[in-house]
mmCIF file as gemmi writes it, N, C-alpha and C atoms, coordinates in Angstrom:
data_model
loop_
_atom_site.group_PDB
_atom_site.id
_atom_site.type_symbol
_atom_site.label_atom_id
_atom_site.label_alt_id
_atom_site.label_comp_id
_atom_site.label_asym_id
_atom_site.label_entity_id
_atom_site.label_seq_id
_atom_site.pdbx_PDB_ins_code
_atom_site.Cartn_x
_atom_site.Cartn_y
_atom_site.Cartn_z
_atom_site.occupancy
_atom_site.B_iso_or_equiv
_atom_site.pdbx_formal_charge
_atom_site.auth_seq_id
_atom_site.auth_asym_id
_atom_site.pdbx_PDB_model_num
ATOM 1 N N . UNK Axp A 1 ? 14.214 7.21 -14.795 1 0 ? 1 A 1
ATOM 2 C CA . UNK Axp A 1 ? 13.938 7.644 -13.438 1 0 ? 1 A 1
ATOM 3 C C . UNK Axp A 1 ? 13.401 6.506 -12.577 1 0 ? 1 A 1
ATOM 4 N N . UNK Axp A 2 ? 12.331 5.734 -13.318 1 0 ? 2 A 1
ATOM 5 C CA . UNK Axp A 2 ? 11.525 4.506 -12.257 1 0 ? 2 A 1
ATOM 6 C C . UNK Axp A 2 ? 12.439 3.339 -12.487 1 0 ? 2 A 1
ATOM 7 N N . UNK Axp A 3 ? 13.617 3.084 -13.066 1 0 ? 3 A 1
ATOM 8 C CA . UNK Axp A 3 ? 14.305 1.608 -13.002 1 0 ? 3 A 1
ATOM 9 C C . UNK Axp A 3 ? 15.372 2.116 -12.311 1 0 ? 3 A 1
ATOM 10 N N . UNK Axp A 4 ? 15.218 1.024 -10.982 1 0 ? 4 A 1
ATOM 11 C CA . UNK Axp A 4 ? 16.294 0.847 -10.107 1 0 ? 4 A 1
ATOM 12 C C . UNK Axp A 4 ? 15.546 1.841 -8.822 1 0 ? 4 A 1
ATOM 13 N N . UNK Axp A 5 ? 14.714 2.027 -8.675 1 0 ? 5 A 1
ATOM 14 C CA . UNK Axp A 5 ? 14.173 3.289 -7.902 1 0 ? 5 A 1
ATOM 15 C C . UNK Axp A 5 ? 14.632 2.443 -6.283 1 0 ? 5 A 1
ATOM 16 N N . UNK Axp A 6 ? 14.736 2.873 -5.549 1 0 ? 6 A 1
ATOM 17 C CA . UNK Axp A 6 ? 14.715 2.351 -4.127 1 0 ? 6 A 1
ATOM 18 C C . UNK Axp A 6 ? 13.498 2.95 -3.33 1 0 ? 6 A 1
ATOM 19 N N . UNK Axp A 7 ? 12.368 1.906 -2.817 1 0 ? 7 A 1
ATOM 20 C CA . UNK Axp A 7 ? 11.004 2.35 -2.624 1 0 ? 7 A 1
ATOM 21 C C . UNK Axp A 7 ? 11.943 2.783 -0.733 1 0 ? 7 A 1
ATOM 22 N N . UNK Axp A 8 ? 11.249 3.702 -0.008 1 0 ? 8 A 1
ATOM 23 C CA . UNK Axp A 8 ? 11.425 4.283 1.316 1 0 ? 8 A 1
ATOM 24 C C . UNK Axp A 8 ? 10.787 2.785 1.829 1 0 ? 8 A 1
ATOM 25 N N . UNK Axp A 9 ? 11.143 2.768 3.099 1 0 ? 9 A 1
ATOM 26 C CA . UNK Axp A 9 ? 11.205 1.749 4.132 1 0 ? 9 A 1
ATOM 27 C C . UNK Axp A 9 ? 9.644 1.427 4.169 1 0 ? 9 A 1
ATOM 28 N N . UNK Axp A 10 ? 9.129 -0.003 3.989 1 0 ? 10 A 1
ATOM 29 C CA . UNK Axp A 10 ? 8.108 -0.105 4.503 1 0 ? 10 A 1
ATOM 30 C C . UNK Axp A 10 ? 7.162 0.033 5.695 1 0 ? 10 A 1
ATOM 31 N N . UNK Axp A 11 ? 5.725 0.801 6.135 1 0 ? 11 A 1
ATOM 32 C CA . UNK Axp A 11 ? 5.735 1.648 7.134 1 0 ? 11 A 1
ATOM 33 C C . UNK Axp A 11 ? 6.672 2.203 8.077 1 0 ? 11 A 1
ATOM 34 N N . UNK Axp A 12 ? 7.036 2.632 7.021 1 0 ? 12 A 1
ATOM 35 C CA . UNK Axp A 12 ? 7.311 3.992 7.419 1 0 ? 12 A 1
ATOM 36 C C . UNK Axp A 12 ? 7.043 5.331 6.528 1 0 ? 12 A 1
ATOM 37 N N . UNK Axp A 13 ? 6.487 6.61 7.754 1 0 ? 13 A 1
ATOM 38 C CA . UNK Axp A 13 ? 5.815 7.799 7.025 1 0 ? 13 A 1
ATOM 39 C C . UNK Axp A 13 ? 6.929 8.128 5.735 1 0 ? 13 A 1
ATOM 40 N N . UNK Axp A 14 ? 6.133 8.601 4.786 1 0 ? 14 A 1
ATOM 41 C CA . UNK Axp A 14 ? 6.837 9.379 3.723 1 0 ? 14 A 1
ATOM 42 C C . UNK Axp A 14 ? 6.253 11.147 3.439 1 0 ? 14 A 1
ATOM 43 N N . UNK Axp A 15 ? 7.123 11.386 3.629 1 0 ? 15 A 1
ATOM 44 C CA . UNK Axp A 15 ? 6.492 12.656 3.779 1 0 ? 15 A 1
ATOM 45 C C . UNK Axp A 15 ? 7.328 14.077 3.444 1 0 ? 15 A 1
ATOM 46 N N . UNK Axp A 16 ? 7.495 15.24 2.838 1 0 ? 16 A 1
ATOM 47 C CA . UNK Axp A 16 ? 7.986 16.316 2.069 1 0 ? 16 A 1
ATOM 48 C C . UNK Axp A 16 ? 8.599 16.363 0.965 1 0 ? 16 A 1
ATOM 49 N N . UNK Axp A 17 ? 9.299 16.187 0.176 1 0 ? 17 A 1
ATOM 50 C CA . UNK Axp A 17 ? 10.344 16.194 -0.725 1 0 ? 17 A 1
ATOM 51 C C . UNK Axp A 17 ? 10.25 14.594 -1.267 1 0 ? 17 A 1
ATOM 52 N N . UNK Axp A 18 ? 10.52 13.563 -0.664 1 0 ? 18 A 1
ATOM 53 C CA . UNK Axp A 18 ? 9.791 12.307 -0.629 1 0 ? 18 A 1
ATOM 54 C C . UNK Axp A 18 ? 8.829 11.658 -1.463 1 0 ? 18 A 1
ATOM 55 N N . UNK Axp A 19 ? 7.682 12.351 -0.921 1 0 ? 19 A 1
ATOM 56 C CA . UNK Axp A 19 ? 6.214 12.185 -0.84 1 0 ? 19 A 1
ATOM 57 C C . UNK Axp A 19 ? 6.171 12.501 -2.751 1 0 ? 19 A 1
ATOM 58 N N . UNK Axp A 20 ? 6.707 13.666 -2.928 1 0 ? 20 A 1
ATOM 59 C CA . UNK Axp A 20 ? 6.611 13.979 -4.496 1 0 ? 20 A 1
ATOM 60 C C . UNK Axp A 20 ? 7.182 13.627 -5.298 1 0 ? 20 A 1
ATOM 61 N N . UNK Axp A 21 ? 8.285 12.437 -4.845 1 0 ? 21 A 1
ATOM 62 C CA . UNK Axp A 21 ? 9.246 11.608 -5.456 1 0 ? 21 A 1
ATOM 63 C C . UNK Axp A 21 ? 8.732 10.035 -5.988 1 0 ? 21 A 1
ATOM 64 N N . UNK Axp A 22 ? 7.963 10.084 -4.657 1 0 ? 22 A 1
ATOM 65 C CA . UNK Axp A 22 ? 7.451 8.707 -4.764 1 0 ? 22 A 1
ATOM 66 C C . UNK Axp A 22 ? 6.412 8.566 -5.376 1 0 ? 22 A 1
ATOM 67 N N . UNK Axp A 23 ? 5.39 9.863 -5.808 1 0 ? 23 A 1
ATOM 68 C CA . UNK Axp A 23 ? 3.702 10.22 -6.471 1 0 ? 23 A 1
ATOM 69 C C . UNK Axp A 23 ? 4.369 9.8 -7.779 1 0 ? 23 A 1
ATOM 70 N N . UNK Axp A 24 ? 5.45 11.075 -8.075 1 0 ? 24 A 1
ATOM 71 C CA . UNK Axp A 24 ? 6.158 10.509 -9.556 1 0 ? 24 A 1
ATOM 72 C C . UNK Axp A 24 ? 6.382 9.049 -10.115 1 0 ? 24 A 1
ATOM 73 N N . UNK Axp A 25 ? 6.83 8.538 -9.187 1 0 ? 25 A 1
ATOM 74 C CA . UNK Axp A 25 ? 7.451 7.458 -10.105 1 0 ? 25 A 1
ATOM 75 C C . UNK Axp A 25 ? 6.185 6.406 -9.861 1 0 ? 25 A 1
ATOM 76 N N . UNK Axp A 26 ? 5.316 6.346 -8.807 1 0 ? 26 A 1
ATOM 77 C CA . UNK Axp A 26 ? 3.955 5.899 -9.146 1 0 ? 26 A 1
ATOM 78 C C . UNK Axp A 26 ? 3.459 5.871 -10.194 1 0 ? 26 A 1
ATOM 79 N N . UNK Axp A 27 ? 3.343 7.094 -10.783 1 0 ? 27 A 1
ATOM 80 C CA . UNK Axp A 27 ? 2.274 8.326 -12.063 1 0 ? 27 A 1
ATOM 81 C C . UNK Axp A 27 ? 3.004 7.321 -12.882 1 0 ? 27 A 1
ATOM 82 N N . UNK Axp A 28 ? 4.443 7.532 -13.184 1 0 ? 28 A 1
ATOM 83 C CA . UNK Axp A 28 ? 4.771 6.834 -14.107 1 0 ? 28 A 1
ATOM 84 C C . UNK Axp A 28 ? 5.052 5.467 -14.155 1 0 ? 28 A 1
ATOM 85 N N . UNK Axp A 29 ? 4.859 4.716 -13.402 1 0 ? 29 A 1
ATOM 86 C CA . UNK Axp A 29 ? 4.774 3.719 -13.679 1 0 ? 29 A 1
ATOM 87 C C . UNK Axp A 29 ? 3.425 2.584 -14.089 1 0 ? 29 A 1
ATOM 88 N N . UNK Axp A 30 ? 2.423 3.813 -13.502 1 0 ? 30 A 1
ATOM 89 C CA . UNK Axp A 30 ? 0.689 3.623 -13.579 1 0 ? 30 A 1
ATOM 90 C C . UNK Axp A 30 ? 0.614 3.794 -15.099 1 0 ? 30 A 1
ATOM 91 N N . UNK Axp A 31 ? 1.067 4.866 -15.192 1 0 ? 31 A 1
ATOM 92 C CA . UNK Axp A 31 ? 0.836 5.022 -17.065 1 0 ? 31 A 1
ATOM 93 C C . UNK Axp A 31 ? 1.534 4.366 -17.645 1 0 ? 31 A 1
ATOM 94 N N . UNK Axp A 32 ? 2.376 3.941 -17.188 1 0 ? 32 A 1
ATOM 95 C CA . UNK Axp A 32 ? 3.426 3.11 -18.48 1 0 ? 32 A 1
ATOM 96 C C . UNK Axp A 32 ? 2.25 1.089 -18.336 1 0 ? 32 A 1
ATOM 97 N N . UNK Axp A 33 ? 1.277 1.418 -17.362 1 0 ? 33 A 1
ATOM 98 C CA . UNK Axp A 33 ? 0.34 -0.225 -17.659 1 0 ? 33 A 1
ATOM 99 C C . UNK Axp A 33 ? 0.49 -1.382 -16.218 1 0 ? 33 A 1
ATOM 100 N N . UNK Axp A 34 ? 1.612 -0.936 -15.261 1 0 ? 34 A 1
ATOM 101 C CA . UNK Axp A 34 ? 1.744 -1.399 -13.814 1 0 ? 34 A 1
ATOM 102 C C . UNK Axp A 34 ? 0.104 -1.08 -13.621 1 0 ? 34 A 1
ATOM 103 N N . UNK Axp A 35 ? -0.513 -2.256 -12.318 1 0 ? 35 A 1
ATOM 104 C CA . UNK Axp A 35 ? -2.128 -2.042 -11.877 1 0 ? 35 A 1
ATOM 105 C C . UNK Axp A 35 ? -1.682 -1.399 -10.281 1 0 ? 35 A 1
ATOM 106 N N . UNK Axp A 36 ? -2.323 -0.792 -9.786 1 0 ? 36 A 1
ATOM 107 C CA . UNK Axp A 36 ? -2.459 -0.251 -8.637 1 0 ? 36 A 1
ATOM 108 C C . UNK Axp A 36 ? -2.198 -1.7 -7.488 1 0 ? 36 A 1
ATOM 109 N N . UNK Axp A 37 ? -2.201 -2.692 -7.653 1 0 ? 37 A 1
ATOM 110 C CA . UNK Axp A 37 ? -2.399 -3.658 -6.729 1 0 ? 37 A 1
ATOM 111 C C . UNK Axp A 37 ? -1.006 -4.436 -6.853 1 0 ? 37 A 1
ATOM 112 N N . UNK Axp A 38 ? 0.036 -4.8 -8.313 1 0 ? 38 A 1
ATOM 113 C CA . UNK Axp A 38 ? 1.222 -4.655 -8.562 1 0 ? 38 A 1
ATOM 114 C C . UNK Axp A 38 ? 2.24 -3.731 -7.601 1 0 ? 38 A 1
ATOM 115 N N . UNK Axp A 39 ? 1.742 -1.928 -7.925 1 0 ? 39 A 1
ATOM 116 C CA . UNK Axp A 39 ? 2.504 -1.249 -7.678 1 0 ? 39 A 1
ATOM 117 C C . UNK Axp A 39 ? 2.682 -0.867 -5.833 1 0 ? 39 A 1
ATOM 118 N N . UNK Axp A 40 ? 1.504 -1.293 -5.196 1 0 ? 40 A 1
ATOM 119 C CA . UNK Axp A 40 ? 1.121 -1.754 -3.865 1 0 ? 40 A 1
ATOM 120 C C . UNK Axp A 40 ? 2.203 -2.664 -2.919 1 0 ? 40 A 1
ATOM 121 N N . UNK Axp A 41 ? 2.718 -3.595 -4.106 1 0 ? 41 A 1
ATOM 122 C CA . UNK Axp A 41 ? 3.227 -4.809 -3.828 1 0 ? 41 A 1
ATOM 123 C C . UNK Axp A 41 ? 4.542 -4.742 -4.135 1 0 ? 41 A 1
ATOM 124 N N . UNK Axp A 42 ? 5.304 -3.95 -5.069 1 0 ? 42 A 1
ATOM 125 C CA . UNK Axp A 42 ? 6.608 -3.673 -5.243 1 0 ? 42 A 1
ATOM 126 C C . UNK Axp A 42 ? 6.998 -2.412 -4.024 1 0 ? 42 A 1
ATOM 127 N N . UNK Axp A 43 ? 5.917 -1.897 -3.716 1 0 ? 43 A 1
ATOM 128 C CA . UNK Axp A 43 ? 6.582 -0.22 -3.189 1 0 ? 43 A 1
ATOM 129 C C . UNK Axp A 43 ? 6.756 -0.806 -1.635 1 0 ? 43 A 1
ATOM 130 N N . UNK Axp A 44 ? 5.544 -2.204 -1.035 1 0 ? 44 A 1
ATOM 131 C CA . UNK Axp A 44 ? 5.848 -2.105 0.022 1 0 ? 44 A 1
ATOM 132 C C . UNK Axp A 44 ? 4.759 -1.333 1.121 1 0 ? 44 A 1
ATOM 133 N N . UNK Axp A 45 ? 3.733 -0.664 0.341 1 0 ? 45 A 1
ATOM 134 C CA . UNK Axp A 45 ? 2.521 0.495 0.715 1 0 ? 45 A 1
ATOM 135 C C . UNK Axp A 45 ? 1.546 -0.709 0.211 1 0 ? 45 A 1
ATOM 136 N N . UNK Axp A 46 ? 0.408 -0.129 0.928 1 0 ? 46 A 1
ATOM 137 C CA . UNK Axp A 46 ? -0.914 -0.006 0.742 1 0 ? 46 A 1
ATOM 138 C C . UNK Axp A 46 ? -1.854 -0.174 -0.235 1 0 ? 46 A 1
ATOM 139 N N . UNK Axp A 47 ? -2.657 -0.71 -1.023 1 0 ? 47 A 1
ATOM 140 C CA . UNK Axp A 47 ? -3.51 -0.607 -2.08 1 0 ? 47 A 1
ATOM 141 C C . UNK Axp A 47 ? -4.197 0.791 -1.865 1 0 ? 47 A 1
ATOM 142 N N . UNK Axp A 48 ? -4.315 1.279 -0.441 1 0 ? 48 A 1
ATOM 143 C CA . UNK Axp A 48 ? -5.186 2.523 -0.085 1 0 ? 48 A 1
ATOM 144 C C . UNK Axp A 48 ? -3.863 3.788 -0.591 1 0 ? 48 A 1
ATOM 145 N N . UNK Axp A 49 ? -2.868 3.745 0.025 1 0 ? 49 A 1
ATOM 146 C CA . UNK Axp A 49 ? -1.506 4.449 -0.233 1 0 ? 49 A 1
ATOM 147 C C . UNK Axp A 49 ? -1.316 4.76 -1.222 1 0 ? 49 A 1
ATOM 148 N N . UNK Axp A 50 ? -1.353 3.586 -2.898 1 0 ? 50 A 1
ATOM 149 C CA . UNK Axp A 50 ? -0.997 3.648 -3.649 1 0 ? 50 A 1
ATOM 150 C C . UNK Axp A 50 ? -2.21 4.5 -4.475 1 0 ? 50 A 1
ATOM 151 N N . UNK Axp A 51 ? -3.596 4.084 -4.42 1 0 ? 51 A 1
ATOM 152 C CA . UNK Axp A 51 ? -4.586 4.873 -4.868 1 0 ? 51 A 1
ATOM 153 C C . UNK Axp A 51 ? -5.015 6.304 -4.349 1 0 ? 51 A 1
ATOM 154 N N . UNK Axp A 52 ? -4.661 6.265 -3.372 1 0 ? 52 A 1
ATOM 155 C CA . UNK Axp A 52 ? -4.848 7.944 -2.55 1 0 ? 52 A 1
ATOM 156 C C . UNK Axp A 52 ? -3.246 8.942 -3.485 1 0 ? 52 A 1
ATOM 157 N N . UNK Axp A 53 ? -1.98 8.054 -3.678 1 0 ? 53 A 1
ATOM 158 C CA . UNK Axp A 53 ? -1.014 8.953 -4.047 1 0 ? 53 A 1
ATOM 159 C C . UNK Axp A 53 ? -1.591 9.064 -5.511 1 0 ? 53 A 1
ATOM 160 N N . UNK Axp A 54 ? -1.695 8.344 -6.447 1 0 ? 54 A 1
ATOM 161 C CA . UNK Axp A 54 ? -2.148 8.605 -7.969 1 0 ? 54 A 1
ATOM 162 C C . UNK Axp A 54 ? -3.067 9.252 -7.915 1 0 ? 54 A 1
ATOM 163 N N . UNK Axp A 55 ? -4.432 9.254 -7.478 1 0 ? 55 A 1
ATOM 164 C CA . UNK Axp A 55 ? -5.358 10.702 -7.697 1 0 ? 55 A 1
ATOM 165 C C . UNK Axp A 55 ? -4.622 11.574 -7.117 1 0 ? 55 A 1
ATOM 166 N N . UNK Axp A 56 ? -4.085 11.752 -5.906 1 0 ? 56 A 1
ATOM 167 C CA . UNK Axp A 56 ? -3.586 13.154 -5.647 1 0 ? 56 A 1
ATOM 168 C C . UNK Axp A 56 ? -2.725 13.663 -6.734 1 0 ? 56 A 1
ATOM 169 N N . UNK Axp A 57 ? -2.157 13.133 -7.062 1 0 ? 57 A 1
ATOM 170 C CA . UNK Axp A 57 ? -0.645 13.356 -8.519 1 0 ? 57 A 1
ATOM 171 C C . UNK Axp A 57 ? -1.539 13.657 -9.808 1 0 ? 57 A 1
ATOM 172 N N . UNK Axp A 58 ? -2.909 13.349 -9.849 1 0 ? 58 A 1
ATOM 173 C CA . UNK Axp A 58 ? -3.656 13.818 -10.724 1 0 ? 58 A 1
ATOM 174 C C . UNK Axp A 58 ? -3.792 12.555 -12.171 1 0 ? 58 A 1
ATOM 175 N N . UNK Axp A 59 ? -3.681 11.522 -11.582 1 0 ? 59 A 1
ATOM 176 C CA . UNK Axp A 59 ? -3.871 10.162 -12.669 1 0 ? 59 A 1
ATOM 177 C C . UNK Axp A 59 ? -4.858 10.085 -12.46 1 0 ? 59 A 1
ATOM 178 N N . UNK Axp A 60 ? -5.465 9.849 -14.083 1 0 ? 60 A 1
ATOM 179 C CA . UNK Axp A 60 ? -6.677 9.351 -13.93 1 0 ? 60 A 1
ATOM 180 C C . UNK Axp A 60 ? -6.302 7.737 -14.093 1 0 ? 60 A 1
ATOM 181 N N . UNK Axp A 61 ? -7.621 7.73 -13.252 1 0 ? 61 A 1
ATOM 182 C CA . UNK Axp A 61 ? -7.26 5.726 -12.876 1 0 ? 61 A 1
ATOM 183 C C . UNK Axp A 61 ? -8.176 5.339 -14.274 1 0 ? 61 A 1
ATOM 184 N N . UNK Axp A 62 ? -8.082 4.07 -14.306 1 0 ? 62 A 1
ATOM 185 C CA . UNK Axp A 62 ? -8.153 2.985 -15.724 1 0 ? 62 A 1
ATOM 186 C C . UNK Axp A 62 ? -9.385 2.215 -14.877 1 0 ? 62 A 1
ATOM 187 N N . UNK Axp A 63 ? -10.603 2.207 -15.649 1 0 ? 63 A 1
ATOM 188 C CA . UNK Axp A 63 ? -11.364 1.44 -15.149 1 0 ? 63 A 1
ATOM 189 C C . UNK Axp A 63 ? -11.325 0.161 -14.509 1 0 ? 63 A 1
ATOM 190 N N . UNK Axp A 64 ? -11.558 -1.392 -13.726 1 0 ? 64 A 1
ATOM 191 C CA . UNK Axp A 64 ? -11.113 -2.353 -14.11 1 0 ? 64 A 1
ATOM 192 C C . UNK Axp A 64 ? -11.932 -3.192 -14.426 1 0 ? 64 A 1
ATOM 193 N N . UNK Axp A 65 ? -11.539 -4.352 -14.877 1 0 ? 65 A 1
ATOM 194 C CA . UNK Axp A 65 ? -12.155 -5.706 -15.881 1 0 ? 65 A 1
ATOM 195 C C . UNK Axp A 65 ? -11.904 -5.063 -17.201 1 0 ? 65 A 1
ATOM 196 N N . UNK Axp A 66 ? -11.227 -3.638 -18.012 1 0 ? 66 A 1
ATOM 197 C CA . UNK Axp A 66 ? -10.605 -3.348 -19.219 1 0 ? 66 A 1
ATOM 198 C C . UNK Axp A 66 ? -11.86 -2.799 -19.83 1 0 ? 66 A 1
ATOM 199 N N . UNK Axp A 67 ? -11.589 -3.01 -20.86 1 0 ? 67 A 1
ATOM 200 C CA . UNK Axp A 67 ? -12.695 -2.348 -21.724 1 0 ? 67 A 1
ATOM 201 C C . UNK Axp A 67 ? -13.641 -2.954 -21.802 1 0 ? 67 A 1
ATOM 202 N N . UNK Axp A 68 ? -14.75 -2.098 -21.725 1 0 ? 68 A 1
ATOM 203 C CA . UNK Axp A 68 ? -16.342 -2.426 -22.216 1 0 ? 68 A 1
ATOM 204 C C . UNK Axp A 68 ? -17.248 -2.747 -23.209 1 0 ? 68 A 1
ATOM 205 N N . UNK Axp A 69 ? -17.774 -3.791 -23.231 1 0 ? 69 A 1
ATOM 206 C CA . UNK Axp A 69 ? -18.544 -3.706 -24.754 1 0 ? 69 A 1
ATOM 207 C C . UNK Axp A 69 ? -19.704 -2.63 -24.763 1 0 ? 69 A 1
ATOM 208 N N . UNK Axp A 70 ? -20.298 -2.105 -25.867 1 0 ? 70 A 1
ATOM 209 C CA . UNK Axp A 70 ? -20.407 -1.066 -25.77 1 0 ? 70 A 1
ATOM 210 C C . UNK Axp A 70 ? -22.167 -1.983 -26.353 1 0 ? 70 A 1
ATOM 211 N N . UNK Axp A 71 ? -23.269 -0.884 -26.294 1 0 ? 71 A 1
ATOM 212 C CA . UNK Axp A 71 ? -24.359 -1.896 -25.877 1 0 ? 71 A 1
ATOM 213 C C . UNK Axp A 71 ? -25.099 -2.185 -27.436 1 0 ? 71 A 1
ATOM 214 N N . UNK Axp A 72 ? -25.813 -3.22 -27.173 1 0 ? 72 A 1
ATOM 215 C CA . UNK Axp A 72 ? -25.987 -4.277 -28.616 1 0 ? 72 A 1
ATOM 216 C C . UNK Axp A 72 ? -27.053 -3.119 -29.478 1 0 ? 72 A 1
């Protein structure tokens, strides 16, 4: 579904039928290990765009700087 995707026109609104096309292939491309600031940059949107569509789609976001050491 996400290879070969054609991202909608840069600003410009996305919006009905669209909008749930484009959350998708976000979601999945967030989970498959793409960073929010990557996927910002291929789609053509927003760092704000791209993080407002993944929580709405219901991803949970990935902390960043990775994993934590856990305390001594």
């Amino acid at each position: 579904m996400t290879k070969g995707y054609a991202w909608p026109e840069p600003r410009k609104p996305v919006k009905g039928q669209q909008q749930k096309v484009v959350a998708k292939v976000l979601l999945a491309k967030y989970d498959a290990g793409a960073s929010i600031r990557a996927l910002a940059a291929e789609s053509g949107r927003s760092y704000g765009y791209v993080h407002r569509t993944l929580t709405e789609a219901g991803a949970v976001l990935r902390t960043n700087g990775g994993k934590r050491r856990t305390a001594r």
